[in-house]
matplotlib code that plots the C-alpha trace (Angstrom):
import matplotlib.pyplot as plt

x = [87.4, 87.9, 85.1, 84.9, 86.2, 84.4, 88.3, 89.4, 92.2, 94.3, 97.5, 100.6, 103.9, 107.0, 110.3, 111.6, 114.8, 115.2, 116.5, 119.9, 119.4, 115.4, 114.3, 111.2, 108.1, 105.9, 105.9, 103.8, 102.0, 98.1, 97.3, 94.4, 91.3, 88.7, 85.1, 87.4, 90.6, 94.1, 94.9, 97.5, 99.4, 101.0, 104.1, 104.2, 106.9, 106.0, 109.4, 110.9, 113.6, 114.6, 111.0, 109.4, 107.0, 107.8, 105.4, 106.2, 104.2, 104.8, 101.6, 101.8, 98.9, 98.2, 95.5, 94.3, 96.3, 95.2, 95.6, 93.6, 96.2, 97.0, 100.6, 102.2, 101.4, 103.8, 102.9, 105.2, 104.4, 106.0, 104.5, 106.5, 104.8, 105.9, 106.4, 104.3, 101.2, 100.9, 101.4, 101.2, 105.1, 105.4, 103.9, 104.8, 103.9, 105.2, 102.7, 104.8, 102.3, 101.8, 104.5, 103.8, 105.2, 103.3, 104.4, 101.7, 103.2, 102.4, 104.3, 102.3, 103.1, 101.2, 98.4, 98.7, 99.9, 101.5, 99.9, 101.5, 100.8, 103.4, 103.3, 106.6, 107.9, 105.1, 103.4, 101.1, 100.6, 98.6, 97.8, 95.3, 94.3, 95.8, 92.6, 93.4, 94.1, 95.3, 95.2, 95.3, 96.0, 93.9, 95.8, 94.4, 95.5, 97.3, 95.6, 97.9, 97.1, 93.8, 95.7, 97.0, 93.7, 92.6, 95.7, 95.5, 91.7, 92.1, 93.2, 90.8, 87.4, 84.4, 81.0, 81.4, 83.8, 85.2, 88.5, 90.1, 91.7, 93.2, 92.5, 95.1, 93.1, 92.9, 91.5, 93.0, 90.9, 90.2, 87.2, 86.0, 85.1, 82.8, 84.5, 82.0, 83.1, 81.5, 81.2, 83.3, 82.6, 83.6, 85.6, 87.2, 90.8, 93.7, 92.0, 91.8, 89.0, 89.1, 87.9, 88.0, 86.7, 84.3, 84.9, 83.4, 84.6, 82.4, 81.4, 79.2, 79.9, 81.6, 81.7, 84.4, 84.2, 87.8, 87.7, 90.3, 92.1, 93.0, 96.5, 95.3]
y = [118.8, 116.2, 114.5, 111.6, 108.4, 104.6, 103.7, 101.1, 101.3, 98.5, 99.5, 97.6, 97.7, 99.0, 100.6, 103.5, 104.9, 107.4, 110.5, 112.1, 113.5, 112.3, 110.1, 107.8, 107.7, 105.6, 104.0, 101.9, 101.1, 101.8, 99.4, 101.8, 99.5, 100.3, 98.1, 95.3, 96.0, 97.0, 100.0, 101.4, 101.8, 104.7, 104.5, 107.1, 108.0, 110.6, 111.8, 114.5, 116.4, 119.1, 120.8, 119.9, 116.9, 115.5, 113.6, 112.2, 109.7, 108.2, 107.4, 104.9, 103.5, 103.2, 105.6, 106.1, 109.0, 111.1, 108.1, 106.4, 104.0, 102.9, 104.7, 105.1, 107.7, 108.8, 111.9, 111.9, 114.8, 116.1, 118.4, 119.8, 121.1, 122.0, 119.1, 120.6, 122.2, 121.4, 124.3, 124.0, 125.2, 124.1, 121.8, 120.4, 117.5, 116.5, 114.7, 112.6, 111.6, 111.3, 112.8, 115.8, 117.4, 119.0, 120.6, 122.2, 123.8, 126.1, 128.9, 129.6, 133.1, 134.3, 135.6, 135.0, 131.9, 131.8, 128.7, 128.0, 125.5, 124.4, 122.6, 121.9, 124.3, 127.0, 128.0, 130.5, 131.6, 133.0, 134.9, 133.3, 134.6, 131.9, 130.6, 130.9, 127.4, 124.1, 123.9, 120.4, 120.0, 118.4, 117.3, 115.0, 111.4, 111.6, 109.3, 110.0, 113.5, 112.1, 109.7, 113.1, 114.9, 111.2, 111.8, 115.0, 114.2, 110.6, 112.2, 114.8, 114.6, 116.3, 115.2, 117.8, 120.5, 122.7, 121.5, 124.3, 122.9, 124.2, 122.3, 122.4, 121.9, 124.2, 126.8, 127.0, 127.6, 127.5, 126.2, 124.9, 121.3, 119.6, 116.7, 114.2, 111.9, 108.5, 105.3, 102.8, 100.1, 96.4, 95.5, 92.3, 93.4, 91.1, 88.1, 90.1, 91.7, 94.7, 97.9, 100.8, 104.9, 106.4, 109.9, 111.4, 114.9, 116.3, 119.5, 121.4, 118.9, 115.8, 113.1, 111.2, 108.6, 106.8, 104.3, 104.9, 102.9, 103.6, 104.7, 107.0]
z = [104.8, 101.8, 100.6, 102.2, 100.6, 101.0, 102.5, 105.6, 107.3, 108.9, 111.2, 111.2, 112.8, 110.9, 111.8, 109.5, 110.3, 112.9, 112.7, 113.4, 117.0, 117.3, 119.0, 117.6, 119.6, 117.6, 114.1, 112.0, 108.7, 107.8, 104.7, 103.1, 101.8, 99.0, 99.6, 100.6, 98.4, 99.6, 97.2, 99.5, 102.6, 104.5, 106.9, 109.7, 111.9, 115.3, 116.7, 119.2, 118.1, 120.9, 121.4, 118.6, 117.5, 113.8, 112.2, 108.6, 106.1, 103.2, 100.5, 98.3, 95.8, 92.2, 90.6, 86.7, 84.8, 82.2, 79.9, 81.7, 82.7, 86.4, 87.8, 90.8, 93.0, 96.0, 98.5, 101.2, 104.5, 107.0, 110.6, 112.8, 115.7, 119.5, 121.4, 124.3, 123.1, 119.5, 118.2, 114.3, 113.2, 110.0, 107.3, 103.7, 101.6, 98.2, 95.5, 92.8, 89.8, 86.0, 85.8, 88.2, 90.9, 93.4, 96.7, 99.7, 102.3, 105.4, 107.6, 110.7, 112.2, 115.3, 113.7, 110.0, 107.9, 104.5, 102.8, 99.1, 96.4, 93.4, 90.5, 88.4, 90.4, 89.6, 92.4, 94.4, 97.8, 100.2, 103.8, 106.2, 109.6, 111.8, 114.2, 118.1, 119.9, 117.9, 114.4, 112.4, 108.9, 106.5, 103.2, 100.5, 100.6, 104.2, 106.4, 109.2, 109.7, 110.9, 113.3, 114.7, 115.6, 117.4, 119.3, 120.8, 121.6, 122.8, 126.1, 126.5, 128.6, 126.2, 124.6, 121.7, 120.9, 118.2, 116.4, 114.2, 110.6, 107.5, 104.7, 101.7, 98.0, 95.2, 97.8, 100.7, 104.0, 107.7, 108.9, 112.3, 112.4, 115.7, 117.4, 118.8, 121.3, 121.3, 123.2, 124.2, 120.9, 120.8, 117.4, 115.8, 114.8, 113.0, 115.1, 118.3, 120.4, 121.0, 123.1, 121.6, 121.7, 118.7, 117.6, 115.4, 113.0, 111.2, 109.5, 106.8, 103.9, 106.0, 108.5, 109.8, 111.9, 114.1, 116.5, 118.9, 121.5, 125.6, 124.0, 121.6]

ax = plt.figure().add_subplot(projection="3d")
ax.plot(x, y, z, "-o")
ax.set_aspect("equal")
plt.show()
């Protein structure tokens, strides 16, 4: 998984459009936090279109270039996956920065994936053996893909179990993370109480840890 990052995030409502023939399930805004600092915010979108589940995000933050100098950064994603099992059907994302473009993308099969990587329209690919079950996608920067691995496990009963990922970087690889699910722990939220689940994700060279509420 990515190394993990000393980030908060916040959740806020928004509305992005909807698209033609989809209908939206759920929206909002994280606003990312750095040791107390909003560097960023992410609007999602989860919406059904015939069988399938699409979930976009939009990244937005400022980082240092090569320069040195602070520029905008913009990754924007998209997962499309079947509506009834989540099964992974197809992923992309699209990095604009310092003047780069860079694309990740992935074509499940049955058994194999293509996973492929571009810069300025250069690029290189890949064949993975596709792991059995539900795979999630870890992607740099992409809070929301972590918002979609609490929601598939929000529901489920378990104290510890595997969770397959493939995690896009300049390697590409499949790996098999441990899902810990915690307690029920009390939080102070925008003013609020509130009552929500810990889970942990963890694996060789990361933790995780997501509080998650009754709805997911």
């Amino acid at each position: 998984m990515p190394a993990p990052l000393p980030l908060l995030l916040g959740l806020l409502l928004a509305a992005p459009e909807t698209a033609p023939g989809a209908a939206m399930l759920d929206s909002g805004r994280f606003v990312i936090y750095d040791h107390g600092h909003e560097v960023g915010t992410e609007a999602f979108a989860y919406q059904l279109s015939g069988d399938s589940l699409v979930v976009s995000a939009t990244s937005e933050r400022r980082l240092h270039g090569a320069d040195g100098s602070l520029r905008p950064l913009v990754k924007r994603m998209e997962l499309v996956a079947n509506a009834l099992d989540f099964g992974l059907r197809r992923y992309v994302s699209n990095l604009d920065f310092d003047g780069h473009h860079d694309v990740k993308g992935i074509a499940p099969g049955d058994t194999l994936m293509s996973v492929y990587s571009e810069r300025d329209s250069a690029g290189v690919g890949d064949r993975l053996v596709r792991p059995p079950g539900r795979l999630f996608v870890m992607d740099p920067l992409m809070f929301t893909l972590f918002d979609v691995i609490c929601r598939n496990l929000a529901g489920e009963s378990f104290e510890r179990r595997p969770v397959e990922l493939i995690t896009l970087g300049p390697k590409s690889s499949t790996e098999e993370a441990t899902a810990t699910r915690g307690g029920l722990d009390t939080l102070h939220w925008g003013g609020a109480v509130v009552h929500a689940r810990r889970f942990e994700l963890a694996d060789s060279s990361s933790r995780f840890v997501a509080w998650v509420d009754a709805h997911g």
